[in-house]
C-alpha positions in Angstrom: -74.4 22.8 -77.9 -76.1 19.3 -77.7 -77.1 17.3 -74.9 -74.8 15.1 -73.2 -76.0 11.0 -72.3 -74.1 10.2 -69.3 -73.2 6.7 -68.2 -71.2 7.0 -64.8 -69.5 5.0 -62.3 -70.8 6.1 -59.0 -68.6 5.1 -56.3 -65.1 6.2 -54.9 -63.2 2.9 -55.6 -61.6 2.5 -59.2 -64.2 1.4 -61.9 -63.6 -2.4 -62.7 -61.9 -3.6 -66.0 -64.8 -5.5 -66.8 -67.1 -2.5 -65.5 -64.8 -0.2 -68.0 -64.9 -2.0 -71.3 -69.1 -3.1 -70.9 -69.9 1.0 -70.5 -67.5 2.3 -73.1 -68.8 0.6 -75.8 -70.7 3.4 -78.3 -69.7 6.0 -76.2 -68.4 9.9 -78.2 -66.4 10.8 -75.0 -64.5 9.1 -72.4 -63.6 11.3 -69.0 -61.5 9.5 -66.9 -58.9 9.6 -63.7 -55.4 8.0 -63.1 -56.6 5.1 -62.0 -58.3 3.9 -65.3 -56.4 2.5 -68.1 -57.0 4.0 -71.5 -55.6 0.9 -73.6 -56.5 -0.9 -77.4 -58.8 -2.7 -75.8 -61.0 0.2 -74.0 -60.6 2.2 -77.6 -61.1 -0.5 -79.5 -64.5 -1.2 -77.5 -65.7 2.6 -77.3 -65.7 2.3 -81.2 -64.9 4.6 -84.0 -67.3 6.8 -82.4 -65.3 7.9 -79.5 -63.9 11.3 -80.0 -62.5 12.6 -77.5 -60.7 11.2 -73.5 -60.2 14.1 -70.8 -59.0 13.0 -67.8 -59.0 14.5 -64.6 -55.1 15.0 -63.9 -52.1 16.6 -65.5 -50.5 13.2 -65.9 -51.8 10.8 -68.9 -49.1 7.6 -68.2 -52.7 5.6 -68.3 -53.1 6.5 -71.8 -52.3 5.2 -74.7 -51.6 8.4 -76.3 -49.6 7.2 -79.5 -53.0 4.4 -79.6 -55.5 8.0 -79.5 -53.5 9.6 -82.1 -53.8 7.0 -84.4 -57.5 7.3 -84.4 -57.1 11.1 -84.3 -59.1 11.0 -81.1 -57.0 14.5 -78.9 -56.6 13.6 -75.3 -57.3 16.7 -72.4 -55.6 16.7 -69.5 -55.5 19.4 -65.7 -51.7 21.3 -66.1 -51.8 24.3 -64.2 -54.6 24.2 -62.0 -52.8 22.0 -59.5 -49.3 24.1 -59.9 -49.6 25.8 -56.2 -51.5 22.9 -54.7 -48.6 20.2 -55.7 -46.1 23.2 -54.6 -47.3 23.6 -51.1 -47.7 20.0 -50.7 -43.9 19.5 -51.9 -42.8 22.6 -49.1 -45.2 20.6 -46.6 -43.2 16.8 -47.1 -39.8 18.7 -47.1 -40.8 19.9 -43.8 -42.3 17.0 -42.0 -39.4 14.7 -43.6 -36.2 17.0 -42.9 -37.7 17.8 -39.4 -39.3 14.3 -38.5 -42.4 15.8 -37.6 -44.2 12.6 -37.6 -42.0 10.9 -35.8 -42.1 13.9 -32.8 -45.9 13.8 -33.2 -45.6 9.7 -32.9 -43.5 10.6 -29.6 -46.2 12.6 -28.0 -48.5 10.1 -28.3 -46.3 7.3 -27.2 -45.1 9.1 -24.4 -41.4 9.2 -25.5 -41.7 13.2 -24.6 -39.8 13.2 -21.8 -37.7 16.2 -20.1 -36.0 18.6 -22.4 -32.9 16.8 -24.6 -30.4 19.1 -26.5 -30.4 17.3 -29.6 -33.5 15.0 -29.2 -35.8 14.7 -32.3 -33.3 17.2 -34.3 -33.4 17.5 -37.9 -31.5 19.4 -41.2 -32.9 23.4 -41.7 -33.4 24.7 -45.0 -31.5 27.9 -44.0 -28.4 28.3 -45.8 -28.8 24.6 -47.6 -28.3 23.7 -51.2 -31.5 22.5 -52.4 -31.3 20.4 -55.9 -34.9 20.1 -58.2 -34.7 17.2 -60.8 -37.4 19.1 -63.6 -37.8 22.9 -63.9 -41.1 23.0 -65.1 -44.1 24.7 -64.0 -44.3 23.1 -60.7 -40.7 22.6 -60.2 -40.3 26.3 -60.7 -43.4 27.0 -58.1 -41.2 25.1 -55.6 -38.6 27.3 -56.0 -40.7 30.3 -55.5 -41.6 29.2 -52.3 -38.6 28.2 -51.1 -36.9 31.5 -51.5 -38.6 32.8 -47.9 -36.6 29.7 -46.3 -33.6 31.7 -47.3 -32.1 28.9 -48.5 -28.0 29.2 -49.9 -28.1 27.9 -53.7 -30.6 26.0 -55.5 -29.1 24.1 -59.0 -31.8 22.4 -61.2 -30.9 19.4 -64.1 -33.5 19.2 -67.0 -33.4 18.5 -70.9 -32.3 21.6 -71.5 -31.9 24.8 -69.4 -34.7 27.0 -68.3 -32.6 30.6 -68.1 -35.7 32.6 -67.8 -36.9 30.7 -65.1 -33.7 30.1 -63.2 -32.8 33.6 -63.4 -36.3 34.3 -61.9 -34.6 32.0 -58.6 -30.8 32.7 -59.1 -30.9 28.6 -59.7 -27.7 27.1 -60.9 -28.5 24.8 -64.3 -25.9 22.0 -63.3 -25.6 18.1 -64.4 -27.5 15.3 -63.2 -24.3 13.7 -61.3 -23.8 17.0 -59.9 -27.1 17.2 -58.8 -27.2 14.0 -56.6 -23.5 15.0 -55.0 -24.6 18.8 -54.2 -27.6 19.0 -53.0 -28.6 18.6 -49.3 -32.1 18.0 -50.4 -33.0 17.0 -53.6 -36.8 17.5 -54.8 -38.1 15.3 -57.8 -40.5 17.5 -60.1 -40.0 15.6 -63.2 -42.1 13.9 -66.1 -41.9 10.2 -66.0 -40.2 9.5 -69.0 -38.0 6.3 -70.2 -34.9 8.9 -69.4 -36.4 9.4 -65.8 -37.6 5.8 -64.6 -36.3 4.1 -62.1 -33.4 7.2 -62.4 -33.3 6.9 -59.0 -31.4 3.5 -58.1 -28.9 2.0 -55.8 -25.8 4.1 -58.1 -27.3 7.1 -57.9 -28.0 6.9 -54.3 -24.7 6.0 -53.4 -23.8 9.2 -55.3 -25.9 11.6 -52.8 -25.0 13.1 -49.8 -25.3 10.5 -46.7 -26.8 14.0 -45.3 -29.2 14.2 -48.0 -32.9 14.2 -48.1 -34.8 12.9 -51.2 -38.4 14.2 -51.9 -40.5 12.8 -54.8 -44.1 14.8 -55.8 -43.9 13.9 -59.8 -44.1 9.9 -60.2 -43.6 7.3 -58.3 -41.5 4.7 -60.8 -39.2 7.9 -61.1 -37.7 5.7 -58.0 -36.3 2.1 -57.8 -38.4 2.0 -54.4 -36.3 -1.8 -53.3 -33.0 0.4 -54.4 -34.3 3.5 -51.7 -35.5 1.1 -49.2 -31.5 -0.3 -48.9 -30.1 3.0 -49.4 -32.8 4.5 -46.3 -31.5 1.7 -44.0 -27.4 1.2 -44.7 -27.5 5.3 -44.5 -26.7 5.8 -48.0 -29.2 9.2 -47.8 -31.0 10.1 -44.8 -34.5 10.4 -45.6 -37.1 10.5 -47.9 -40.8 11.8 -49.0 -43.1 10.6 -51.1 -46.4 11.4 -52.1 -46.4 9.0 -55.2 -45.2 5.5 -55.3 -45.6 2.3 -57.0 -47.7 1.0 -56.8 -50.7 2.9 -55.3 -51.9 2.8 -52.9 -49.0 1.2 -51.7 -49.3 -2.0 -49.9 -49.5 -2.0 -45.9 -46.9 -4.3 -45.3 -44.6 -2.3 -47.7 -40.9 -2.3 -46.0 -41.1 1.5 -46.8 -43.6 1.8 -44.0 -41.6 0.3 -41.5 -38.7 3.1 -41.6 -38.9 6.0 -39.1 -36.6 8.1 -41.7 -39.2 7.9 -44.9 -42.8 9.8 -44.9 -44.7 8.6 -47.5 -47.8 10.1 -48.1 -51.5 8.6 -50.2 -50.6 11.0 -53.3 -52.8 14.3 -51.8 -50.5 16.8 -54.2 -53.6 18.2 -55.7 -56.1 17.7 -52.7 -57.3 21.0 -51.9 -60.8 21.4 -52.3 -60.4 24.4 -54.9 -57.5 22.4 -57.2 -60.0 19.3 -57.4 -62.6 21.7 -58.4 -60.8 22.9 -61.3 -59.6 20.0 -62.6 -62.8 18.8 -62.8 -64.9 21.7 -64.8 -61.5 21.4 -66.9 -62.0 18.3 -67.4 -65.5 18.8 -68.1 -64.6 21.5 -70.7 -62.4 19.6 -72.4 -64.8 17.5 -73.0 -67.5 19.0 -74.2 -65.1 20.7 -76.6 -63.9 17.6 -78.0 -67.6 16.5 -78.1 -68.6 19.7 -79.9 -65.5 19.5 -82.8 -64.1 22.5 -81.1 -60.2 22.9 -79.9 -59.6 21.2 -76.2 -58.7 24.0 -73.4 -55.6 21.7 -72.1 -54.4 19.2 -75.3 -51.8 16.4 -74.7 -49.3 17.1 -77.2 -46.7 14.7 -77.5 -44.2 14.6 -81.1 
């Protein structure tokens, strides 16, 4: 194995357009994160060198993927190693959004905890609720998993197509979309962001949910028409939401989202345990070096 020439852009905020296309030029490999667009432009300035882009997370929306095959240049990417993380994070939202933990812990602080109320600060259980997941894939079927100990009643799933080994794995219901949105007392988005799946959540399909109901999104944030939930959050269309992706990010501070008591939105931390970054990193790393070496990528992007 050769040695590798790094250039690298030391610092935690997002590497500058300008900063992106001076370094790239010449370069074999690119390894990048989310927040760097892999366009024409950036390929077209690496060179017909370049020969291989890894980036450090299971989604590659900031790649021009149909632009890298075209130059027969593969694209890695993390799947897996962020499965459980992404899981426990999803179980973690559902719980501070159904039972407004922030909003008790805002009360503490406040001093709005006052003497003992029967129904003060009360939210939804899990027990015995129908819980709907939008995308039964590897981490949609994780939070199924760990939502079994909640003993919940029924969980239905929609995707492209069913997943019967999986469901059967869950006792999940393979139902509609439509049904989806009117069954489900909490509905989880786990979903690729796809032309089918943007914006799939809008001001109809809100109106279609449960006034009860309880949205949680951990895949992308455009899956959402965010101006479409903000209406439906306030005229009591669903009851809450919780996000830990948005658009875009990081979403701005005077955001209307962030002025609702009834929507938790979170800096995208799905992945942010110390052992998930870790891996996604030496897989990064791996892939590469193997795309650097001519070898087969540990994690290809394979897209028809």
């Amino acid at each position: 194995m050769r040695r590798c020439s790094i250039r690298q852009w030391d610092s935690d905020s997002p590497v500058p357009r300008d900063e992106l296309l001076k370094n790239v030029a010449g370069a074999d490999g690119l390894f990048c994160l989310l927040t760097d667009k892999i366009d024409k432009a950036v390929l077209d300035q690496a060179g017909s060198g370049l020969k291989v882009v890894s980036t450090m997370s299971v989604g590659y929306n900031h790649i021009d993927i149909k632009e890298c095959q075209k130059r027969n240049i593969p694209v890695g990417f993390t799947p897996d190693v962020l499965t459980d993380a992404t899981a426990e994070l999803t179980i973690a939202l559902l719980l501070m959004t159904s039972r407004r933990l922030l909003e008790a812990a805002e009360q503490v602080k406040s001093g709005g905890w006052g003497s003992w109320v029967p129904l003060w600060m009360c939210g939804p259980g899990l027990s015995g609720s129908t819980i709907g997941i939008l995308g039964l894939g590897r981490i949609g079927a994780a939070i199924g998993e760990r939502l079994l100990s909640f003993r919940v009643s029924k969980i239905l799933y929609s995707s492209r197509s069913p997943k019967e080994e999986t469901a059967a794995k869950l006792g999940a219901e393979f139902v509609s979309f439509d049904k989806l949105l009117k069954e489900s007392d909490f509905l989880i988005v786990s979903c690729a962001l796809t032309n089918e799946t943007r914006h799939i959540f809008n001001a109809q399909t809100f109106k279609m949910m449960k006034k009860s109901a309880i949205l949680i999104n951990t895949s992308r944030g455009d899956v959402i028409k965010q101006d479409d939930l903000y209406s439906a959050l306030v005229h009591g269309e669903i009851a809450a939401a919780g996000l830990d992706v948005t658009t875009p990010e990081p979403l701005p501070t005077d955001d209307p989202l962030l002025t609702l008591s009834n929507c938790v939105v979170l800096p995208h931390v799905g992945s942010a345990t110390v052992e998930t970054r870790t891996s996604m990193a030496v897989l990064a790393a791996n892939n590469l070096l193997a795309g650097l070496n001519n070898q087969p990528l540990v994690a290809q992007v394979e897209v028809s």
